[in-house]
Each structure stands twice: as C-alpha cells, then as structure tokens.
C-alpha positions in Angstrom: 89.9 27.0 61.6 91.3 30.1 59.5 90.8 30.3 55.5 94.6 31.5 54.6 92.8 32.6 51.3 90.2 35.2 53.0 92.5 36.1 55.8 95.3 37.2 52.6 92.4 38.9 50.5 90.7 40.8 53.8 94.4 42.1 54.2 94.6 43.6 50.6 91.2 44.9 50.9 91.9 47.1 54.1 95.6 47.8 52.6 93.6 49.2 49.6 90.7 50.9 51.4 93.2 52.5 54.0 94.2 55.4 51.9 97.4 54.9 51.7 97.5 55.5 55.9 99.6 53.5 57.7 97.5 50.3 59.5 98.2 49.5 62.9 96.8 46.0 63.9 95.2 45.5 67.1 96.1 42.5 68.8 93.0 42.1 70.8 91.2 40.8 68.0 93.9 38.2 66.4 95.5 36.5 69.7 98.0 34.5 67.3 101.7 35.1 66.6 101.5 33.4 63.8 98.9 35.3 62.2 100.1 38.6 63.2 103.2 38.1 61.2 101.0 37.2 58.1 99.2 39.9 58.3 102.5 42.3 58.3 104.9 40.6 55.6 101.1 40.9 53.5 102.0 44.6 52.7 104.4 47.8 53.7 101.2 49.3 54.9 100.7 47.3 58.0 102.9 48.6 60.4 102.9 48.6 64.3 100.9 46.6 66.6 98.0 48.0 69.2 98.1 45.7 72.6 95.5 45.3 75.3 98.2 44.6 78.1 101.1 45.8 79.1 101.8 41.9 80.0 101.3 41.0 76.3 102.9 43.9 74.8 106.0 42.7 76.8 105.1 39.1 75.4 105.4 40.6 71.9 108.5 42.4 72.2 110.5 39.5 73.8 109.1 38.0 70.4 111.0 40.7 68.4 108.3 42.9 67.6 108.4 46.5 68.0 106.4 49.9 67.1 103.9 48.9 70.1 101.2 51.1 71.5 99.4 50.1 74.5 95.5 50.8 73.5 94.7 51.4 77.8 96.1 52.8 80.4 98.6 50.8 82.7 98.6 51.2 86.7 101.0 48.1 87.7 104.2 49.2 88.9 106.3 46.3 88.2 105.3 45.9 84.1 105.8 49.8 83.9 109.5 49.3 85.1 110.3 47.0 82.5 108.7 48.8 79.6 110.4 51.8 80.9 114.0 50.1 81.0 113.2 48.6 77.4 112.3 52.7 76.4 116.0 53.8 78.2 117.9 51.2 75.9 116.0 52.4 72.8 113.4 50.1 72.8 109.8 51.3 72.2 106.3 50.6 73.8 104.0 53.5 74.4 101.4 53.8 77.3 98.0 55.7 77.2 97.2 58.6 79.2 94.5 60.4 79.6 94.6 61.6 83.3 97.0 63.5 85.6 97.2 60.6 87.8 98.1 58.4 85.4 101.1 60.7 84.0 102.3 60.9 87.8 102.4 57.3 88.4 104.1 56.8 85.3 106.8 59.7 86.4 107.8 57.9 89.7 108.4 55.0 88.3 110.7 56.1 85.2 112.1 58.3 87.8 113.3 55.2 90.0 114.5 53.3 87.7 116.3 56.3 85.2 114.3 55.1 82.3 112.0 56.3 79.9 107.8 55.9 79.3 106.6 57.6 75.7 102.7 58.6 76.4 100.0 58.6 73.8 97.1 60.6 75.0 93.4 58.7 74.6 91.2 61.8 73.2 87.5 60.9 73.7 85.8 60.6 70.6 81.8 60.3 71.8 79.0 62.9 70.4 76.3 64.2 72.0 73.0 65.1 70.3 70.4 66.4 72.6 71.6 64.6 75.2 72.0 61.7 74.3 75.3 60.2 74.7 76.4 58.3 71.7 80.2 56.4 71.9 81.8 55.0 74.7 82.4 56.2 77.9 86.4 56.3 77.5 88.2 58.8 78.3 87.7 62.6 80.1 89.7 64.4 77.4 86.9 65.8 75.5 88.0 69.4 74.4 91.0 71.0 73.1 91.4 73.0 77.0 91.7 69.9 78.9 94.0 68.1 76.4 96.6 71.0 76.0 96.7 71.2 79.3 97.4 67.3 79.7 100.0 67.7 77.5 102.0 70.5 79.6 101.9 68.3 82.2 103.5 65.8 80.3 106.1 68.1 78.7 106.9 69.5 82.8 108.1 65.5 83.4 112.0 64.6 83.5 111.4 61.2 82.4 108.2 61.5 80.0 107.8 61.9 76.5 104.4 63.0 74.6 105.0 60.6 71.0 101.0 60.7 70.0 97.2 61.4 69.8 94.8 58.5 70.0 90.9 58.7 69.2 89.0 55.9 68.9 85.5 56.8 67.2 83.6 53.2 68.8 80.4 54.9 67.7 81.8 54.3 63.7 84.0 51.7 64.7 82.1 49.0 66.7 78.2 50.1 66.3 76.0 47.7 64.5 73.2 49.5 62.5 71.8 46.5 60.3 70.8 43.8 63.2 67.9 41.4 61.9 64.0 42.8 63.5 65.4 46.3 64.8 64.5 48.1 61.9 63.6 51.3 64.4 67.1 51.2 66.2 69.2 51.0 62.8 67.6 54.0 61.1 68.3 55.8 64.7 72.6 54.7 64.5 72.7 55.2 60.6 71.0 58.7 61.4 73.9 59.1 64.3 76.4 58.0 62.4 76.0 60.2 59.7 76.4 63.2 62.3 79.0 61.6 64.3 81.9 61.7 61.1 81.8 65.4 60.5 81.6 66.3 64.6 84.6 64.2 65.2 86.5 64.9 62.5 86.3 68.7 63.3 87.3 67.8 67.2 89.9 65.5 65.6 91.5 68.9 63.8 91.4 70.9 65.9 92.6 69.0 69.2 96.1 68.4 66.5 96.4 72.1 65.4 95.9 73.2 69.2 99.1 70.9 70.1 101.2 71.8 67.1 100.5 75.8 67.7 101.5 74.8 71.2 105.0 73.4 69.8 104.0 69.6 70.4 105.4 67.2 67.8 103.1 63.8 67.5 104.7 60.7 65.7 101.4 59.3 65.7 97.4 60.3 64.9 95.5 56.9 65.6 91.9 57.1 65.2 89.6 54.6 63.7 88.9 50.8 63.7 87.5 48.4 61.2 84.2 49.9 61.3 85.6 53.5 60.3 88.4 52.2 57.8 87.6 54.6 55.1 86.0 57.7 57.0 88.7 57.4 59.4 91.6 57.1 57.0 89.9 60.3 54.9 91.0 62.8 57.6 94.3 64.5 56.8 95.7 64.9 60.4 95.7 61.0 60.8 99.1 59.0 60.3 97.5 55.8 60.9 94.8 53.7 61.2 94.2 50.9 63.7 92.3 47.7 62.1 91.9 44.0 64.3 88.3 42.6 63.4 88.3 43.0 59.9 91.1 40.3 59.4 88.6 37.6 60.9 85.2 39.2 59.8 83.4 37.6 62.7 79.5 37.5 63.1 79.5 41.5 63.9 80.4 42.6 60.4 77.3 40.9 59.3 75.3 43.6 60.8 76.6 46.8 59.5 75.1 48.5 56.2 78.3 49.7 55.0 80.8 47.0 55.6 84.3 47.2 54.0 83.8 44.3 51.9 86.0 41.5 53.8 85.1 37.5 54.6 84.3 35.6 57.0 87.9 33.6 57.9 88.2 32.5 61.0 85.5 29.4 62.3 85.4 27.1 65.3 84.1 23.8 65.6 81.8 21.8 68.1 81.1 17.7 68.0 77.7 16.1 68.3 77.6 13.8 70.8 74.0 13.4 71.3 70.7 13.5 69.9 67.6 14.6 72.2 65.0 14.2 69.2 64.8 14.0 65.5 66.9 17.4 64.0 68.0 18.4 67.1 71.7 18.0 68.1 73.7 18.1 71.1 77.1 19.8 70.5 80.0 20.0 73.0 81.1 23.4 74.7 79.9 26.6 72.3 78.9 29.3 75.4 81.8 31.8 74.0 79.7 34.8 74.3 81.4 38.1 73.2 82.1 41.0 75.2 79.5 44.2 75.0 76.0 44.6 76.0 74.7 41.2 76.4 72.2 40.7 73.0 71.6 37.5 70.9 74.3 39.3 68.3 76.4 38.7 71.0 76.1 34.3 70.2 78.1 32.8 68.4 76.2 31.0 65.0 76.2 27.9 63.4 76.9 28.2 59.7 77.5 24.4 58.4 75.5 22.2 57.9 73.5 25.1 55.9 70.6 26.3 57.5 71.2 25.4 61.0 70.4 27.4 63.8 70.3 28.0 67.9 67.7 27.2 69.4 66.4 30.5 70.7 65.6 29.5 74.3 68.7 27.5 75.5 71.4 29.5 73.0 74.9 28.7 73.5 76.0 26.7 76.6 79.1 26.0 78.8 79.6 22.8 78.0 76.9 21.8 76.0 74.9 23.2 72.9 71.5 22.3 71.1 71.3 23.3 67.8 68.3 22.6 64.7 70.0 21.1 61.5 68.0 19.8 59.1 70.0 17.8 57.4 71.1 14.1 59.3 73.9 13.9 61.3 75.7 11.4 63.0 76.9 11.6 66.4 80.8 12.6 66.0 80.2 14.8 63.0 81.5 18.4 63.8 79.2 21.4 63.3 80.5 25.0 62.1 80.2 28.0 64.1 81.3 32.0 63.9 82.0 34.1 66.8 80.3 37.4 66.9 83.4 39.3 67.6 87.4 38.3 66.3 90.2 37.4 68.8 88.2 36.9 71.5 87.2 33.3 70.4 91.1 32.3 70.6 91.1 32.5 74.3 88.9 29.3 73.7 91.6 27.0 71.7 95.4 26.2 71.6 95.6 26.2 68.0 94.3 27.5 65.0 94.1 24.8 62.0 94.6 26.9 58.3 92.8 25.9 55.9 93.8 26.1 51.8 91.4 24.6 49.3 89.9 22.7 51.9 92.8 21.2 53.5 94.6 21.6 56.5 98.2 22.8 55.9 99.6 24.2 58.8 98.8 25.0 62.9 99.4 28.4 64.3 99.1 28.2 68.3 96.8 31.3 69.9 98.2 32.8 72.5 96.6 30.3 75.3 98.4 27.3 72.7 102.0 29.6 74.0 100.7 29.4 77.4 99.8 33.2 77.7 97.2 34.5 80.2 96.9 38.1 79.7 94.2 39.4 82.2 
C-alpha cells in the first residue's frame, strides 16, 4: 500500500532540504514505474534516474526515460553493446568505473560495435580512524593519485568518455546511529559521523580540483543518499544528489537521530489465517528480510493493529508469521507491516495499491507486476 499524500509531501521535503541541488532518484529503492514518474513531474529538481542494472536501466530507457547512471559496474558483454549503440545514436546511459579492467572491457566492446560508453568514476568515500574502517568496502579509488590516473586511462580510449565523479558516503548515508538497547554503538557512529563529513568533504574537493587542473570536464558530482541529504547537498563541488529511501521512509529511517523529516508511505499487508493461542496470530508469508548485516532492524514490523509486535524468537517467516496483537482479530483480517529498507519489499508483490484518505484509488504494478527480473 503507498499513501499518495506522504509519498507527495516526502518529495517536497527532500526538494526543499536538497539545496537547490539537482536530485537524482535511485531506482533500487522504488522498483515502480509508476511511482518514479510521480516523483519527477513532483518538481524541476528531481532529475535523472540512478539504476542497479544495466538490464533495468535498459528497461527504463525502452520506457522513455533518460539521464541514466548505472550506480555499479557492468561486466556482461552483450547489455554493454546495446547501451553502447544507444550512446552512438545519442542516447545516454553511463557505466561506473573504478578499475583499469573495467575501462578495458568496456573499450573492446564500444570498439566492436563503433559506439560509445560515457564512464562515471565510483570514488571511495570510507574513513579511517585509528584503524578502524568505517564505510563500505566499494571501490579502490581512494586518493586523488590513483583517480587522476584512472582518468588518463579513460581520456587514452577511442571510444570512451569520462562525463562524472560518483562518491557515495554509505557511512552518512545508510548508518543507523539511534537503534533501540545499543546505546554504546550509537554514541560510537554519531561520534564517527561527525568526523566522517569534514574528511570526506575535503577528499571530495580535492579529487574535483585535481581533475579540473588536469583539464577534465565532469557533467556530474553525485555524492550522497537519503541519509546525507543536507550535508551532502552543502558541498559546493556537488551538481547533484542521489535520494531513493527517503520517498518510502521504511523501518531504517526510524533509527537515525537526525532524520530529514519524511513519513512512513509505503506498507504491506499479511492475512491471519490462524490462531495458535489467545493474542497470538498466524499471518501468511512476512520473511522479507532486508539486505545488510543480518540484525533484528533488518525485520520487517507490524504497525496496525497498534501495539503489535514479533514475536522475538520465531521473527518473520517464509510462509508463515506469528505475531502478538492485543486487540481481537478474526481470522481473514489483514495485519500492517513496514519493511526496514524501501524498494526492496516490491520484489515481493505485483502491485502497489495507493491509498488517499483512506481509499484505494489507483494500482501502480512494481517491476515483478511488468514481469521484470533484474538479478
């Protein structure tokens, strides 16, 4: 179920905390036509669309989109033709790099085919304090040195272009530092956090002055995510920012002490269809687990009826979930859940039911509802 109401106000809030930056929306986390078309006739600031395959970034563009950046790398030498084909006739999709092998592969293929591939180099954007490695482990361009000389490699290539900069801060971006009973662990990520905006806003800098002293023009600066809206958007050498989550607000966004502000819109829902004993109920399905280091974050949560709950040694099942609501129910009756992260929850469902004033007014189909397998 999506709330067209929250979905429309969560877009004005991240058009408004965006700094006037360009927003690029992430795909992974909506999985809907539909609602990615919503989100972009919302305001001129949502521009561009960030996929997580070069299969559905093909999907899109057969769909009439355009301005697409490919978030990872590709290595499959048949979707590479076609995006490089697309490139030749003026079409636009652009592939991530971030090693010489990559860039090489990319070459012989635009070079058989006498087409074009625009690269975006992936800059990694994890800190280090004492040690300790705090981000993701993304990408080996960690220094102005090896990215500059990345990027020559690039400009040596008959049938490459260098278009952009990508640096995804996941540390900002995708780090919960407010989960319930860790009190220890979210003073340790606030702390890290802190340090982390100033350290990669400096690397940020200067990777961009290095390549425009070097005579390298970039289209595009991505950095950021929903998590680093505002810090991200702050930095001058960024042209955009890339935003997905924070259109759903799923379960995640509950958990960070400085959230942007947006709702909770998009909800699934399970049927009872037994009753082991008395508040306890049986639901159908529910074991959509999100992606990351396993954790009971990680479950999704039942939300209606109000102040039910998992129960904390079975969790969420394949095909069946218990879960302690203290209100009756009947069997039939349909209980309310959130997903801890956004788009992954519509590989789950055909359809999205929207939802204004409490009615259903429309069906937007995910992308399994058009048949799509991505991965």
């Amino acid at each position: 179920m999506l709330d067209l109401a929250a979905l429309d106000k969560n877009c004005d809030i991240i058009s408004e905390k965006s700094n006037n930056k360009k927003v690029r929306i992430a795909t992974k986390s909506i999985r809907s036509i539909p609602v990615i078309e919503r989100i972009l006739a919302n305001s001129s600031v949502f521009q561009g669309l960030m996929c997580f395959s070069p299969k559905e970034a093909l999907f899109l563009y057969e769909y009439g989109f355009r301005d697409i950046l490919l978030g990872y790398p590709v290595w499959d030498a048949s979707l590479l033709a076609k995006i490089a084909k697309i490139n030749k006739s003026g079409g636009k999709i652009i592939c991530m790099v971030d090693q010489r092998e990559q860039i090489v592969f990319l070459q012989s293929i635009a070079k058989q085919y006498d087409g074009l591939i625009y690269t975006c180099l992936d800059i990694d954007m994890s800190t280090n304090f004492f040690g300790f490695h705090f981000g993701v482990r993304r990408s080996p361009l960690r220094d102005v040195t090896s990215v500059i000389e990345i990027a020559h490699v690039i400009s040596k290539q008959s049938h490459l272009k260098l278009t952009g900069v990508m640096g995804y801060e996941a540390q900002l971006a995708g780090v919960p530092d407010q989960l319930p009973k860790q009190w220890v662990l979210n003073k340790a990520v606030t702390v890290l956090k802190k340090k982390s905006v100033a350290k990669i806003a400096d690397r940020r800098k200067a990777i961009i002055n290095a390549l425009t002293n070097e005579g390298f023009s970039l289209e595009i600066v991505n950095g950021g995510g929903t998590g680093s809206l505002v810090t991200t958007s702050n930095e001058r050498v960024v042209t955009e920012v890339t935003v997905g989550s924070g259109f759903y607000a799923p379960l995640l966004f509950d958990y960070y002490k400085q959230p942007i502000g947006t709702n909770p819109s998009l909800f699934f829902t399970l049927p009872i269809v037994r009753q082991p004993e008395q508040q306890i109920y049986t639901c159908l399905g529910g074991g959509y687990v999100a992606s990351g280091s396993p954790g009971v974050d990680k479950l999704p949560q039942p939300v209606f009826p109000e102040g039910s709950k998992l129960i904390s040694v079975e969790g969420t099942g394949e095909v069946q979930t218990p879960v302690f609501i203290p209100v009756p129910m009947h069997l039939g009756d349909y209980v309310v859940f959130r997903a801890a992260k956004a788009g992954e929850i519509c590989e789950r469902f055909t359809n999205i039911a929207c939802i204004t004033n409490g009615k259903v007014v429309d069906h937007y189909k995910t992308y399994r509802g058009e048949g799509m397998c991505f991965f």
